[in-house]
N, C-alpha and C positions, 0 to 999 in steps of 0.2 A: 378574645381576638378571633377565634376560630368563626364568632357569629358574626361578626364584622365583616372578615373576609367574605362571608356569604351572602350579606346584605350587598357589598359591593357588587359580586357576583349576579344574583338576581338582578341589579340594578341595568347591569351592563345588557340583560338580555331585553328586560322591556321598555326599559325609559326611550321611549320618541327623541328625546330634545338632546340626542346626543349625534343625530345625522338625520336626513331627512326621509332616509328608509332604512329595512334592517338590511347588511351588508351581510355576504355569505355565511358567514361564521353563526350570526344573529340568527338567522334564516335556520340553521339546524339545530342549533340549540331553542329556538323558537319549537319547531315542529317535534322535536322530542320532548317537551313539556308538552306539547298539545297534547299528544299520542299519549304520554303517560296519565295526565290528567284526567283523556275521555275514557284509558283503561279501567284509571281506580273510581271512576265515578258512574259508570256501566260496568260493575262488576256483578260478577255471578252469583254473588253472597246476599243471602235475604237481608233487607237491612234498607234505612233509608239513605237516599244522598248524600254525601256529604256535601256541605257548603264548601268548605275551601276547594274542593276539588271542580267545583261548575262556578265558583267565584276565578278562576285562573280560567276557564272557556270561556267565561265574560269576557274579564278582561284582556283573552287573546283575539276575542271577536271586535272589539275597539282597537287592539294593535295593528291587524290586519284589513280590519273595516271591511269585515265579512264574515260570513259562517262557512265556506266551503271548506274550509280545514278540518272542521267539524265531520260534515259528511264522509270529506277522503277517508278518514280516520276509522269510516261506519264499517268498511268490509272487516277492518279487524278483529274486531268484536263477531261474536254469532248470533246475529239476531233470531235466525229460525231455527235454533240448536236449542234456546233456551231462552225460557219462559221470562224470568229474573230481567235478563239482559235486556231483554225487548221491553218489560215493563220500566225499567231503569230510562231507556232510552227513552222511552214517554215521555217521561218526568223532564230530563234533562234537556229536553228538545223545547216542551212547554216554556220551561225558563229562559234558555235562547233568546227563542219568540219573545218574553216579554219583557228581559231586561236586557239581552247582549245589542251589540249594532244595529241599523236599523237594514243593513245589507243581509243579515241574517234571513231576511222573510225571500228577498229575490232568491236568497242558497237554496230557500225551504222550498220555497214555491216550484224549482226546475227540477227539483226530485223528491215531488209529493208524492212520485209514484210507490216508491220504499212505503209510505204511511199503508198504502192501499195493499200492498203486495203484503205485508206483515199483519194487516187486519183481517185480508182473506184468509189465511193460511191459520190465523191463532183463532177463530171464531169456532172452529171445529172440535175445538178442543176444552169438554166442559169443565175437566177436571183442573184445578189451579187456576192462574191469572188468565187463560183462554179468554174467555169470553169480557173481563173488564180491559186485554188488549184491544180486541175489538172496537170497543166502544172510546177507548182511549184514542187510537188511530182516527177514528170518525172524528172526533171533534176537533183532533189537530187540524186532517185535511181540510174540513171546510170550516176553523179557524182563518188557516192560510188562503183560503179563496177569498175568507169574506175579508182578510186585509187588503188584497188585490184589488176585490172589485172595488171597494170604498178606503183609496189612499188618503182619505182628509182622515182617519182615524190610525194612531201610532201603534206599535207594537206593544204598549203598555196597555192602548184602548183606553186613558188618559184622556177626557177633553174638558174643557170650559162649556160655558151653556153659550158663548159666542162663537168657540170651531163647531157647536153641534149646531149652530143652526148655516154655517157655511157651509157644513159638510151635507146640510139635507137644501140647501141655496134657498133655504125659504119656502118651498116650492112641497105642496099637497102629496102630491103624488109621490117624490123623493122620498119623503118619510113615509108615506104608506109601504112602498117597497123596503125599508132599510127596515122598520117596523119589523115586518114580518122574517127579515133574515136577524133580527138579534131574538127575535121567540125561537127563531130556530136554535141560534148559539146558545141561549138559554136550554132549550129540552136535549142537545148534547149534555151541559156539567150535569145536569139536574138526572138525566139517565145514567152518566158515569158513577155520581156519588149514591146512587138508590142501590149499582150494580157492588159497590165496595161497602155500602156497610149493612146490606143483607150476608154479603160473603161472608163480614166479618159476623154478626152475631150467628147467623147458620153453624158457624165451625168457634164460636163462644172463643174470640181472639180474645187477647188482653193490646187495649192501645198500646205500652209501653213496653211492648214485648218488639224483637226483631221481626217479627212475622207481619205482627198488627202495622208498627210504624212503619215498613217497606209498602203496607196497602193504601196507608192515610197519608202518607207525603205529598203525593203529588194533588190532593185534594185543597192543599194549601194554594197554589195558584187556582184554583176551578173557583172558590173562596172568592179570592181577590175580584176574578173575572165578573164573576156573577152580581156583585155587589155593582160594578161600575155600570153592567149590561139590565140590572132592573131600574136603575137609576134612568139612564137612559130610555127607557122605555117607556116612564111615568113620563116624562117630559116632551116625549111624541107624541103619545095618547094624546095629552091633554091640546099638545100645537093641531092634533090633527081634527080634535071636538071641536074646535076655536075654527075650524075652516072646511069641514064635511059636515056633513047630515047624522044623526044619533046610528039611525038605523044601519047606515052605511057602513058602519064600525061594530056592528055588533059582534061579528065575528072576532072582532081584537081584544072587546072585553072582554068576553066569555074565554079567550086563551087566557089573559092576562091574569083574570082571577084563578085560572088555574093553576099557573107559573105563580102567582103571587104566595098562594097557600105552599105548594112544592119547596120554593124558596125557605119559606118562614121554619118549616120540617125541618131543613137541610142544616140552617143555621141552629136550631135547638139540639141537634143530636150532634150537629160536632160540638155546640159547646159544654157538653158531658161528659168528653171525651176529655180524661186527663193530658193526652196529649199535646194537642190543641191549644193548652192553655197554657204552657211553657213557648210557645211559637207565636200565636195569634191571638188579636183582639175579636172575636166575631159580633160583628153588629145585631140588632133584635130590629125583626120586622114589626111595626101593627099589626094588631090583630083586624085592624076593618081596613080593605084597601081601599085605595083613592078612589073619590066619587068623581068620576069624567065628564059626569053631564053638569056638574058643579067647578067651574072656574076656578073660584078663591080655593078650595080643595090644595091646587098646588105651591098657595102658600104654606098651606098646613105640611106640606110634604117633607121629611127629612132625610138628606141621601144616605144610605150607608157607608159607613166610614168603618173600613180596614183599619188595623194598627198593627204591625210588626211589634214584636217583642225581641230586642235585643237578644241574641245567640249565646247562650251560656257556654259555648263550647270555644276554650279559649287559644286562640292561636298565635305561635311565637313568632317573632318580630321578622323573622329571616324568612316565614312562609307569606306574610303580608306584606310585608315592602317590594311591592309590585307596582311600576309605574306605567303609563298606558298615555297613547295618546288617542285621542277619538276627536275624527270633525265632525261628531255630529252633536259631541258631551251630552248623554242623557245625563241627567239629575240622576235617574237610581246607582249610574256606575260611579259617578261623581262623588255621590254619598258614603257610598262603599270602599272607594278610594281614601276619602277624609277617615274614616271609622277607622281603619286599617291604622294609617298613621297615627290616628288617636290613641290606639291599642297598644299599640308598641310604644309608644311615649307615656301611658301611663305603665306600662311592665316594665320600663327603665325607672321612670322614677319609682316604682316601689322596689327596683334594685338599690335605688340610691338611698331611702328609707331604711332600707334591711341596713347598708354598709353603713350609716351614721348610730345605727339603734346598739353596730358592734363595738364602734370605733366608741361610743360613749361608757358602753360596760368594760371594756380595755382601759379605761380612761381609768374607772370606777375599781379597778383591780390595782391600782399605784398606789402604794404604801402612805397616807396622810401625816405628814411631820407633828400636825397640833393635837393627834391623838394617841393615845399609847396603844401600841401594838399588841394586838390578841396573840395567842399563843398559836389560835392553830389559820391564824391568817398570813403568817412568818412567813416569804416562800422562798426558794433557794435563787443563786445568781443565773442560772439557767432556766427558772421559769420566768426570770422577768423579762431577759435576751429573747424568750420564744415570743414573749406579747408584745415586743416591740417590732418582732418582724412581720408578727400578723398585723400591727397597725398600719407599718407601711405599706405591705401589700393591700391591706383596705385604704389606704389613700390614691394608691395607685386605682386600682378598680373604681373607686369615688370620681376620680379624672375621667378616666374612660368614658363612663357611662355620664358625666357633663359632657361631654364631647359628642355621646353619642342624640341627649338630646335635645343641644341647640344643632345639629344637623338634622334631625327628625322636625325640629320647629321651622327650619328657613324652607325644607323641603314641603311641611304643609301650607307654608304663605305661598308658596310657589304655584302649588295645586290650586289654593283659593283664586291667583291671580288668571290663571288661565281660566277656572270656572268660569269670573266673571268676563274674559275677552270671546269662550267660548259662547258663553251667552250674549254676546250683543253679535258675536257672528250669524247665530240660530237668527234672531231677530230679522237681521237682513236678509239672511234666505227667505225667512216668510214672508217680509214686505215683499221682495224680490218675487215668489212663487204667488202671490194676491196680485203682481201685477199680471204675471203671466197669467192667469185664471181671467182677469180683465180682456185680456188681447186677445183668448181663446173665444172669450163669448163674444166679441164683438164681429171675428171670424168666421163665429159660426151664425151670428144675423144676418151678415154679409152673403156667406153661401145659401141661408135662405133664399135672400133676396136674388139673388141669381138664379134660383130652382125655380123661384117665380118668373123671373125675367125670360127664364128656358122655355117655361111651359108658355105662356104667350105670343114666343115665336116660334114654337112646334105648333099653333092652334095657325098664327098666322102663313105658318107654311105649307099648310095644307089645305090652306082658301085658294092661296099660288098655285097647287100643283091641280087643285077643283077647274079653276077658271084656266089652267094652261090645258089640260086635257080637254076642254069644250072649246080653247083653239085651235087643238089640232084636229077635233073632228072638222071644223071648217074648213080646217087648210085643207083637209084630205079634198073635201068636195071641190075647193078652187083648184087646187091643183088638176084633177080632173078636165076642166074645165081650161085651163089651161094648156095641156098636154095637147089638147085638140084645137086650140087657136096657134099653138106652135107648129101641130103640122102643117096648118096651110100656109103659114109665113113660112117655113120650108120650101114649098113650091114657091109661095112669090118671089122666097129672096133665089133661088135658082135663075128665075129671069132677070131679076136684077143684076146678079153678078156677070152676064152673058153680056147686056148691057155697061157695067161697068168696066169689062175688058176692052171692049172698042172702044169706050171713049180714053182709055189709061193709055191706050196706044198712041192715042194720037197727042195726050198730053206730054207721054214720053218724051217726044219731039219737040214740041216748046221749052221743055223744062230742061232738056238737054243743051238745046240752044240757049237757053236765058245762061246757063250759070259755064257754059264758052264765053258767052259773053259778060257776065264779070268777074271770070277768072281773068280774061284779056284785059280789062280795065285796070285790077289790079299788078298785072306784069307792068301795064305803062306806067304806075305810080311809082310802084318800086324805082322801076327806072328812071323816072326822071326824080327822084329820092336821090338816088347814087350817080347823078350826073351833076343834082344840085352840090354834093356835099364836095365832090371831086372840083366844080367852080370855085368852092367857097375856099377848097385848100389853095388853087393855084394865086387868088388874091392875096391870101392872106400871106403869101411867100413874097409878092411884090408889095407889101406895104408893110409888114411889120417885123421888126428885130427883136433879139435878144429873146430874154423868157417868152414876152408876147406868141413871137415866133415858133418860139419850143411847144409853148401849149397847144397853140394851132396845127401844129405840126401831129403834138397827140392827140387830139383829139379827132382831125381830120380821119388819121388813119383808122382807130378804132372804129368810128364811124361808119371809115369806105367799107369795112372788113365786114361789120354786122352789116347793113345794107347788103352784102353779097351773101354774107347768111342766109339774110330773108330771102332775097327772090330764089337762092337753092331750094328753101324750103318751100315759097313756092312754087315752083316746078315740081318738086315732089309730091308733092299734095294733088296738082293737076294730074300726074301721072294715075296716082293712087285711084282718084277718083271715076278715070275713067276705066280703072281696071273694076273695081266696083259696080259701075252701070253695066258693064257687060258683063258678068255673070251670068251664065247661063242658068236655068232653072233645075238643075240638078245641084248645084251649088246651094244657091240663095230662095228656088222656089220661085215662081212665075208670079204668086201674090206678092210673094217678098219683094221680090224684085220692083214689082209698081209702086208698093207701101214707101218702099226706101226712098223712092224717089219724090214725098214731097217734105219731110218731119227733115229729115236725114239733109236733103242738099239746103234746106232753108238751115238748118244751123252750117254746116261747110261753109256757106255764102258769107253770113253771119260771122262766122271767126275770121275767113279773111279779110272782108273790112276793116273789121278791127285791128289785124296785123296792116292792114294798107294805111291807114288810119295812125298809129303809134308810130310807121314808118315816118309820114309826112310832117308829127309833131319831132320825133326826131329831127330833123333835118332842119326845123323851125328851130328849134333849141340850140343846137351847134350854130347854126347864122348869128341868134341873139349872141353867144358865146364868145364866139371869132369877132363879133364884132365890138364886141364891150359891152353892150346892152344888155346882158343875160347872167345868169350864175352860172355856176358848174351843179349846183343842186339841181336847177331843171335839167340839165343833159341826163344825169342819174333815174329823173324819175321818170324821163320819157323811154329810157333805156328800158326801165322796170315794165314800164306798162306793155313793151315790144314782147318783153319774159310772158306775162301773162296773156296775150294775146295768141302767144307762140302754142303755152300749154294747152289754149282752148283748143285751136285748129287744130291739133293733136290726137283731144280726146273726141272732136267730132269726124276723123277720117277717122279714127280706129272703131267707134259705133261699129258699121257695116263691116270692116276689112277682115278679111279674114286672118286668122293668127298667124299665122305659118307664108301669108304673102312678103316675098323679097321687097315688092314696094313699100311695105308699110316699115318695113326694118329699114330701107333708105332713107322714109321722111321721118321716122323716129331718131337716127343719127344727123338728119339735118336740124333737127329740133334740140339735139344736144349742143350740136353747132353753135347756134342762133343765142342758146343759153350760154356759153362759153363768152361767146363774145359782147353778150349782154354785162357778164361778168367781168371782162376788160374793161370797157368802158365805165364801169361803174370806181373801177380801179382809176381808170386814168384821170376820173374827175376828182379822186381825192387826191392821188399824186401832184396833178396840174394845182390844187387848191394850196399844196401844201408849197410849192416851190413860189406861188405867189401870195403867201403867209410871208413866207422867210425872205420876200422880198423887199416886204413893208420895214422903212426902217425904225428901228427896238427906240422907244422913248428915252429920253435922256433925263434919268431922276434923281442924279446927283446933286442936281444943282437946286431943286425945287426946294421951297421953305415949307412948314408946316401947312400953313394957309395952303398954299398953292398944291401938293397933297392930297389936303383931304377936298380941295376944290374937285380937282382931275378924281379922285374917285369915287364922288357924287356924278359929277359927269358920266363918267364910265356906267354904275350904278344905272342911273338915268338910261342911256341907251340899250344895257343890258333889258330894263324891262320892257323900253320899244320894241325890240328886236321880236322879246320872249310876246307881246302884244300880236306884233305881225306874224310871227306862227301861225299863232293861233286863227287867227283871221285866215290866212293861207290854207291852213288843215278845213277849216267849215269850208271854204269854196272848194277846195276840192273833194270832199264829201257831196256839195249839191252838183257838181259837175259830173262828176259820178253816177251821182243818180238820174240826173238829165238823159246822162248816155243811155242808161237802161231802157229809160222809160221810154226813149226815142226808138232803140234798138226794137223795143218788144212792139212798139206803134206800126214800124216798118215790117218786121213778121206778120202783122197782122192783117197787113193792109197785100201782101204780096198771096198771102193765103187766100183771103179774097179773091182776090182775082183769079187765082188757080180755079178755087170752086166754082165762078161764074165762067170761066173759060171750059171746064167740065161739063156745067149744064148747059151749054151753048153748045156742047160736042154730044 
């Protein structure tokens, strides 16, 4: 029960699938297995790794989906205190790298610096493991660069001959370069294992001694490595014969045969090593290496094939039942996982074996009725009482451990099930990561083509700035040339302006007089504007009653009122204007003052019109109105058009006025005026419309039958879209009318201009 409870226990610290991270408590009990773990498996004592002990880093490396826990764990330990430890940590680190997470290598990679700092410092030192840390250190560090630089290769260094030709894309040069960095990773093991087992025969180790196995341990992954990195290497040679020139490559043969004999060494002398041969299978090289100028050659080729030999070293159920989750499920952790629970399911059932083999000799100890009893097989009533109690406690124990392994069976279906979901996940990362590698190259065509598209218009922009630098030598010279036909149009235009002063003066004078005279033109219209509208009310008072009467009555008045509007505004405007032509020349400037006088009074003129002009349709509209002949719509829009005539006149006395003059604050309140009252009348037409709405008397549709119904609102219907017809007609005429006015307006400016200039040149 006591093992029970511990399996539980363990369970509780690593199994994933009980929250979807570890929760505080997890978190410590986590990191004090780690800590212990990396203690007892970097320990000071010569001797090699233990497995269970870098099998619990594994799989805390999958728990965590990382290896920094790893390094935190590094300062406790004393690497530069002692030799052992450092050499340990080699080892352990090596393993990491090639079975733990794949997060492990980014851990390695951000504190490669620890390999360098512990390889400086033990190199000095020739006596002991000095100099094999050294060279141990070296091959980690630019292990972990050369995962870096070429991420299509895993931390197993595992590939198919399809990721090795994605990872060199096909492409000559790729593998010329990659080529030569796995010759490098090769003459790292290849100088590690030369550097361990000179040491050893120098000092006549025995492999199976604690000394010997602490030096050959970690030679077991270098093993591994080497085998997958000569492999690879035959297979680039030959892609790279198949696509470069013999001679081109001579230099890779001539390494290659080097590394090839080295290898073959390497593998003969560990497999002499009794060692070695409790652990691993080591492969046998040829003795004649691949012919590269020979093709078919790499049919003949056979890769070396590693084999693990199951671990003789047996461990109990409560130290293996460790569950792990990892998103990235390598196959090596996975395997090691399955083993585990295997181990402990067959240690149970040969528990359960042992307890049947008792329960059957207990069985065999029961006195047989159909035989006659020996003398000295007789046993008393107390030894029979003791075999009955031992059976039952072996029944009860037989229980237990069925219990114990159909839950070891449902727990390894559980593991197979996630293997295979973790493997169709891997899958779609890859597809997932081959498309991204797609999008990458197609962005980086793209950017080409834009390098080229750049340089094209940096050729072409420098033909621009060629031919604009041989304009401006020209312009220099015209300008020159110009600078000097300006000064004497300087002089002429000096007599010119002498002459244009006498003649502005006496233009003054006309143009002064012309716009007296139709500011006075317009006083009379207004006026007789508001003598008409004041006629049209006195009639309409002797002929018409009731509503008729009231409307006339309103509309007369708003009428009278704006008309009185206008000609205030009127006046004001006259006033303004001749506060404007006399302005002295400290004001306005002596040029000013002539300029003003023909742009400036040609619009003044211009807006009044226009307000004389809106007055007199005014006054046309209320007659149609009063008299029946008209709507109340035209009084509204002849009111509107008074508005905007009003704002012109406005904006053309304030041109010239000065800000701060009391006149133009007068004709600016009389312009609010004029707007105000624009604004009653516009009121009084819908008021007036609305009392002669509610005049009309309301239909009577009480009495109407269906028929007669939908007759009346077809009819209705019907004039609804006359109406909606004549708008619309209405709207285009007063658009072209509109633009009549313009176009006449701008014809009469033009033609008054005229005559100014010919009256100029005639002065």
């Amino acid at each position: 029960m006591n093992s029970q409870r511990k399996m539980v226990y363990m369970q509780k610290i690593f199994n994933p699938r009980s929250s979807n991270g570890l929760s505080t408590l997890n978190k410590e009990n986590f990191n004090r297995i780690m800590l212990e773990s990396t203690n007892k498996a970097i320990s000071a004592i010569e001797g090699p790794v233990k497995e269970k002990h870098v099998r619990r880093l594994l799989i805390g490396s999958y728990q965590s989906e990382s290896g920094a826990f790893f390094w935190v764990h590094l300062p406790v330990v004393k690497l530069k205190e002692n030799q052992i430890v450092c050499w340990k940590f080699c080892h352990v680190l090596h393993k990491m790298l090639r079975d733990g997470h794949k997060q492990v290598l980014i851990s390695s990679h951000e504190r490669r610096q620890v390999l360098l700092d512990c390889g400086n410092m033990w190199r000095h030192v020739e006596s002991g493991y000095g100099q094999l840390i050294y060279k141990y250190c070296t091959l980690l560090y630019n292990r972990i660069n050369f995962l870096v630089r070429n991420p299509g290769f895993p931390n197993d260094l595992k590939l198919t001959d399809a990721q090795l030709d994605e990872v060199g894309d096909n492409d000559p040069n790729v593998f010329f370069d990659l080529s030569c960095e796995i010759f490098d990773a090769l003459d790292d093991i290849l100088g590690l294992q030369e550097a361990v087992l000179t040491k050893m025969n120098s000092k006549g180790m025995n492999s199976m001694s604690n000394s010997g196995r602490c030096h050959l341990a970690p030679l077991v992954a270098c093993i591994q490595d080497s085998s997958l990195l000569y492999d690879y290497s035959v297979k680039i040679l030959f892609k790279l014969h198949g696509s470069l020139p013999p001679s081109t490559l001579e230099g890779h043969r001539s390494r290659f045969l080097c590394q090839h004999k080295a290898v073959k060494d390497f593998y003969i002398n560990c497999s002499g090593l009794q060692y070695f041969r409790t652990l691993i299978q080591i492969p046998h090289l040829a003795d004649r290496a691949p012919n590269f100028l020979i093709a078919s050659d790499l049919k003949q080729h056979v890769a070396p094939q590693v084999i693990m030999i199951s671990n003789a070293e047996r461990e109990s159920p409560d130290e293996l039942l460790v569950n792990f989750d990892d998103d990235g499920n390598e196959s090596s952790s996975t395997r090691d996982q399955s083993e585990c629970n295997l181990a402990s399911e067959s240690q149970a059932q040969e528990h359960l074996n042992s307890m049947q083999s008792l329960q059957e000799s207990s069985t065999s100890l029961s006195p047989d009725p159909f035989q006659p009893e020996p003398v000295h097989v007789i046993s008393t009533a107390d030894t029979t009482d003791s075999i009955i109690k031992n059976q039952e406690r072996n029944d009860e124990r037989i229980h237990e451990l069925e219990l114990i392994i159909e839950q070891l069976k449902s727990d390894l279906e559980l593991e197979k099930s996630e293997h295979q979901a973790t493997k169709a996940k891997l899958q779609s990362d890859l597809d997932a990561a081959q498309e991204e590698i797609k999008k990458i190259r197609r962005e980086l065509s793209n950017l080409t083509h834009q390098k080229i598209s750049s340089k094209n218009a940096y050729d072409k922009l420098m033909e621009e700035c060629e031919r604009a630098k041989h304009d401006n030598e020209i312009s220099q010279v015209a300008m020159k040339k110009m600078v000097k036909e300006l000064s004497e149009l300087r002089s002429q235009h000096s007599v010119d302006q002498d002459l244009a002063r006498n003649a502005q003066v006496q233009a003054d004078t006309r143009e002064a007089d012309l716009l007296a005279t139709e500011m006075n033109e317009i006083d009379q219209i207004i006026k007789l504007a508001t003598r008409k509208i004041e006629e049209l009310s006195e009639n309409s008072r002797k002929v018409e009653t009731g509503i008729k009467l009231q409307v006339n009555e309103k509309i007369s008045e708003v009428c009278t009122n704006l008309m009185k509007a206008v000609k205030n505004l009127i006046a004001q405007s006259r006033l303004l204007q001749r506060e404007i032509v006399n302005l002295g020349p400290g004001q306005a400037g002596k040029e000013e003052k002539h300029k003003l006088k023909s742009d400036w009074i040609d619009g003044l003129v211009s807006a009044a019109n226009r307000v004389a002009i809106s007055a007199r349709s005014l006054v046309d509209a209320a007659d149609r109105v009063m008299s029946g002949q008209g709507k109340l719509t035209e009084l509204s829009a002849a009111a509107n058009e008074i508005a905007a005539a009003n704002t012109q006149l406005v904006v053309a006395s304030r041109v010239k006025a000065n800000r701060d003059s009391e006149k133009l604050k007068l004709l600016e309140g009389a312009a609010k005026q004029v707007n105000q009252c624009v604004s009653n009348v516009v009121d009084a037409s819908r008021v007036c419309a609305e009392l002669i709405d509610r005049q009309t008397d309301d239909i009577d549709i009480s009495s109407l039958s269906l028929h007669q119904t939908k007759k009346l609102e077809l009819e209705t219907q019907v004039k609804l879209l006359e109406l909606e017809q004549e708008l619309n007609k209405e709207r285009l005429r007063l658009g072209l009318l509109r633009r009549k006015h313009y176009e006449e307006e701008e014809a009469q400016m033009g033609e008054t201009s005229t005559t100014q200039n010919k009256n100029e040149s005639k002065a």
